[in-house]
N, C-alpha and C positions, 0 to 999 in steps of 0.2 A: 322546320323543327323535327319531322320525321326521320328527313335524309339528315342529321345531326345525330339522331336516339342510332338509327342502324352502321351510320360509320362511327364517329368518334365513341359512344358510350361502349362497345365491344372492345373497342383499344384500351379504355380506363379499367375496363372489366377484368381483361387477362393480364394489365400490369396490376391492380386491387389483387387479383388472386394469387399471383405468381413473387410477388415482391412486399406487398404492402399489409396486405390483412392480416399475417401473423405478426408483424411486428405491430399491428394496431393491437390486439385482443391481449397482447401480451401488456402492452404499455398503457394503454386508452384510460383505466382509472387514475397513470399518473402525469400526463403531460396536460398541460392545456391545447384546445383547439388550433390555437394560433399553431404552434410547436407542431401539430399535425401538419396544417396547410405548410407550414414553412418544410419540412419534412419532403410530403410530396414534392413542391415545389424543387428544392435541391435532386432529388433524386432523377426527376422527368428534364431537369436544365442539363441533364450530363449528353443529351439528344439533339441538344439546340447550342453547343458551346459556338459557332459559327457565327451564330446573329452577332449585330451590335449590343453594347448591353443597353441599352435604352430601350428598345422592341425584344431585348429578351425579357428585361424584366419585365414588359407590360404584358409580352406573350407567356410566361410565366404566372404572373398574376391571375388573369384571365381562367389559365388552367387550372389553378390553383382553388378559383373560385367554382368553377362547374365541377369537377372533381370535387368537392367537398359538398353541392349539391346533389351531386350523381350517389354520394354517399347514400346521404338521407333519404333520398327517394328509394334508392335500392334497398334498405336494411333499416329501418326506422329504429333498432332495437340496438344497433352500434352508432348511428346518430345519436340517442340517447345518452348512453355510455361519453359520448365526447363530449357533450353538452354538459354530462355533470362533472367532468377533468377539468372541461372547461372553467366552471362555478366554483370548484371544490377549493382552491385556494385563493381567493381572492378575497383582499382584506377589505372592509373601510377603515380609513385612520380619522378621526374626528380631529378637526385641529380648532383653536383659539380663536373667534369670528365665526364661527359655523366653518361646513362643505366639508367636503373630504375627497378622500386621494386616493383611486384604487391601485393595488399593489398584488401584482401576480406572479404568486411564486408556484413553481414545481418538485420543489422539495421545504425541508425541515431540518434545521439543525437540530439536533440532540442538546438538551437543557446541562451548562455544566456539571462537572459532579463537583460533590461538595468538599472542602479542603480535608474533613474529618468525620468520617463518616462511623463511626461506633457499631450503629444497625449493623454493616457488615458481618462484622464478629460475629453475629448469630443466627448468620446465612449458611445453611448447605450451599449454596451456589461459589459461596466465596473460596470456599476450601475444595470445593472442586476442581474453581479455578485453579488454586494453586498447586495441584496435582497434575492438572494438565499441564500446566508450564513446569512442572517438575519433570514430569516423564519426557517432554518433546525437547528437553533442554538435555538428558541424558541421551537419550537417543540421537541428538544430534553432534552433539560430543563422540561419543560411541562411536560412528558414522566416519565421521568428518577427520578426527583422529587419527583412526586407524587408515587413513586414506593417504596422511600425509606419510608414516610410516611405512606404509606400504609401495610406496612410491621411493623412498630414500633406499630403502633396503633394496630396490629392483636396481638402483643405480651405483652403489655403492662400490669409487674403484677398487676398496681393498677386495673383494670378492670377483672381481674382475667381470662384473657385467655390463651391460649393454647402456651406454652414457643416453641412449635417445633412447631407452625402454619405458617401462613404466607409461602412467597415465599424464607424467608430465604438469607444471605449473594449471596448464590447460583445463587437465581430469580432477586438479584437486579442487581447482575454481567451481568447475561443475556441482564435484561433491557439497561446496558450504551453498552455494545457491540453488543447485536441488533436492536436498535437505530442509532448506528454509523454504521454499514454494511446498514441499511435501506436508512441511510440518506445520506450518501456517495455514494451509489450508485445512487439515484432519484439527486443530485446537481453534478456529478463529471466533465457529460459534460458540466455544465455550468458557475462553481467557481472554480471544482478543487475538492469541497467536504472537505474543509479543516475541519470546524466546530471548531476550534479550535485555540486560536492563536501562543501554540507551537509549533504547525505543520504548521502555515503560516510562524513563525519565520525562524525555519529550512529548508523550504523550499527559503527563503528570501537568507538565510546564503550561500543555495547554488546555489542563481543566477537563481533558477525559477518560481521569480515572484519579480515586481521592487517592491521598496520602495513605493512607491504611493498606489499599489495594496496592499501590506503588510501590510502596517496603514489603509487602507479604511475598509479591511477582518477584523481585530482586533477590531476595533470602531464598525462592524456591529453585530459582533458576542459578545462581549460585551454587545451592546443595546437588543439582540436578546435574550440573557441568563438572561438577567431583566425583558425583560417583559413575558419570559415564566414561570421565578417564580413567578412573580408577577399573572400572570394567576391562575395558582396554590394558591397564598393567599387568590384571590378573590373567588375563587368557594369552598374554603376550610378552610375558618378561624381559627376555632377554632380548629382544627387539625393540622394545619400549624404554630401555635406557639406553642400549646402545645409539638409536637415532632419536635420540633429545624430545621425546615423551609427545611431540607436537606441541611444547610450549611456544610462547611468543619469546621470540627476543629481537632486539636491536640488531639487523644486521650489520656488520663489516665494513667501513668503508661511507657509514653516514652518522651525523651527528643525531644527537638526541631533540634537536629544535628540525630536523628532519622528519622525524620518527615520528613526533607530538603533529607536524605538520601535516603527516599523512592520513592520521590515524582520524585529526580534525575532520578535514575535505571526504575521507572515504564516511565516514556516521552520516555528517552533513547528506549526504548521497543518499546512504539507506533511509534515514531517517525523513527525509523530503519525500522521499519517495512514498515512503508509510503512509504521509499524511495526503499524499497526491491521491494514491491509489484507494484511501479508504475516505475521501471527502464527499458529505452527501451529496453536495453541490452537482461535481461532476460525476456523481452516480446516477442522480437524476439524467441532467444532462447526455451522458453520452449512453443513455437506457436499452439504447438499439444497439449498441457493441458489446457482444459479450464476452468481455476478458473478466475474467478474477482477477480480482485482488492480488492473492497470493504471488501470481505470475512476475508481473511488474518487481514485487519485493523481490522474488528469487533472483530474477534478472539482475538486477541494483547491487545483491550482493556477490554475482558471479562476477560482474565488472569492476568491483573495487576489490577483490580478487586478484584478479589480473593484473592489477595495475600497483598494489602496494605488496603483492605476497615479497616480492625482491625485496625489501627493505626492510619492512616490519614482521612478514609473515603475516601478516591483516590479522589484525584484532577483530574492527570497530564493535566487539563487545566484551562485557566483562567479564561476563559470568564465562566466556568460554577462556578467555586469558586466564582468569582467576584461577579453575578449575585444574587447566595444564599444568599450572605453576606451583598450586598444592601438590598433587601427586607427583610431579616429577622435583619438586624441591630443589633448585639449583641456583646457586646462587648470582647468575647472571640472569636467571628468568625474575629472581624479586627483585633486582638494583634496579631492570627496566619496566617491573610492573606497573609501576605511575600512569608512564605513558597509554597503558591501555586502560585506565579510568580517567583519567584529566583528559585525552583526547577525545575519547569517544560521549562524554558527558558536554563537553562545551560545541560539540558537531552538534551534539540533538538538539543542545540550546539555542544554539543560532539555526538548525531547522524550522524550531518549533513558533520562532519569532518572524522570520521569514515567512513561515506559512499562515502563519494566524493574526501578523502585525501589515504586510504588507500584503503579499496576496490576498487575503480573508479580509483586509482593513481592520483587524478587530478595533483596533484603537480610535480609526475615524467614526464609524457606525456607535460605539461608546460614547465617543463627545459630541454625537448626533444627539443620542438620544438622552444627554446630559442638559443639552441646551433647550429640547423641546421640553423636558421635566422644569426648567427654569422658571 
């Protein structure tokens, strides 16, 4: 046991210090134990990928087990701390016949909200919110806008410049997706960071955030995407109608069940993505990676960027289609407006069913817990 504490426990010691202690103190009031040991365990198997996995996993185990001994002896006071992670979520369910069934969870879903919630109305928080999605929806317009503009004008052959200048399909992509990580990140503790009404929609669909809050996000983010372009007309006139204001319109060359087809698939994408990236579940879960939120989202929207600006000039939202289309008023931007609400509303729909019907089960766990009420 001695020549055990002087060689192996110094090795547990400086991978504990070097690897593992900060992401314990960081997490330890929310993981359970288990989630620990399984933790070490993955981290120390990346040393042994050689073995069979039959003696890896028993040599795994083993480590697993002295190692979380080695713990408690050494620190009795982060022992602790695991032991109440450990306790801290675990339910009893009392069932029909006596006994019960423990159930160990690492996180909490959020309680729906409600379909009509009135109390808001006489919230300072709610109208705050709506000023934040007011101003990050200007500002992103503003931004985003003047981006595409600036890029038509660099390449523009009557002016005889440079056809490969500019920032290119590429730089504009950039712009709506680092915009959206920008912007979503600076509002997210205070709106949600939605900026968009697809993504308030989808979210509405599945019960995290009332109808009230729903419509107020939509109207703010609306007025906010008008007067960012309109920002943009003012400091830029004669630029801003010459190269088509940055509204959306149907490009050239494809049909309108095209256009609706992209505009579907490209929301479906953000909107999945929204609900990936902000699900408790896999917040808990993957506690030791720390990516934001925001990042993912920007991503999502630099890549369906890329891939529908040729056809549609990518909407997937409204407020910023709606917005271009008021200030530059053209009558091929209203004939194809549809497309950038009817598309981008039935993406977040079947996001939001997707995520919360078949991923999340909402509907199996529901007639779970309809049958056990029986």
């Amino acid at each position: 046991m001695q020549i055990m504490s002087m060689i192996i426990m110094p090795a547990f010691a400086r991978f504990f210090d070097v690897s593992f202690k900060i992401s314990m103190y960081r997490s330890a009031l929310a993981l359970p134990c288990s989630y620990v040991r399984i933790y070490v365990i993955i981290e120390l198997s990346e040393h042994f990928v050689l073995l069979p996995h039959s003696v890896l996993g028993l040599i795994m185990k083993v480590i697993g087990y002295v190692f979380h001994v080695y713990i408690c002896y050494s620190s009795p006071h982060l022992c602790n701390l695991i032991h109440k992670a450990m306790t801290k979520d675990v339910e009893v369910a009392e069932h029909h016949g006596g006994g019960g069934e423990y159930s160990a969870k690492d996180y909490h879903d959020p309680p729906p909200a409600p379909l009509f919630d009135a109390d808001e109305l006489t919230k300072w928080s709610f109208y705050r919110a709506l000023i934040a999605e007011f101003v990050a929806t200007l500002l992103f317009l503003y931004v985003t806008v003047l981006t595409v503009i600036g890029y038509k004008s660099q390449t523009d052959p009557k002016l005889n410049t440079d056809q490969c200048g500019g920032v290119g399909i590429l730089g504009i992509a950039w712009a709506f997706g680092g915009m959206i990580f920008i912007l979503v990140y600076c509002t997210a503790g205070i709106s949600g960071g939605h900026i968009n009404p697809a993504v308030t929609f989808g979210l509405f669909l599945a019960r995290k955030v009332s109808l009230v809050r729903a419509l107020g996000y939509m109207i703010a983010q609306c007025l906010g995407a008008i007067c960012g372009v309109g920002l943009v007309k003012a400091f830029q006139s004669s630029y801003y109608n010459r190269y088509g204001g940055g509204a959306n319109e149907l490009a050239d060359g494809y049909n309108k069940g095209t256009g609706l087809g992209a505009e579907i698939i490209g929301t479906f994408v953000l909107v999945y993505t929204v609900f990936s990236a902000t699900d408790p579940k896999r917040s808990a879960r993957d506690s030791h990676v720390p990516v934001l939120a925001p990042l993912p989202i920007g991503f999502a929207v630099f890549m369906v960027h890329l891939a529908t600006i040729p056809i549609t000039g990518t909407g997937i939202n409204p407020a910023r289609s709606f917005g271009a289309a008021v200030i530059y008023n053209n009558d091929k931007a209203w004939d194809d407006q549809w497309i950038f609400w009817v598309g981008p509303f039935i993406g977040a729909f079947a996001a939001a069913v997707y995520h919360q019907f078949v991923l999340r089960a909402a509907a199996i766990k529901a007639l779970g817990s309809f049958r056990s009420n029986a």
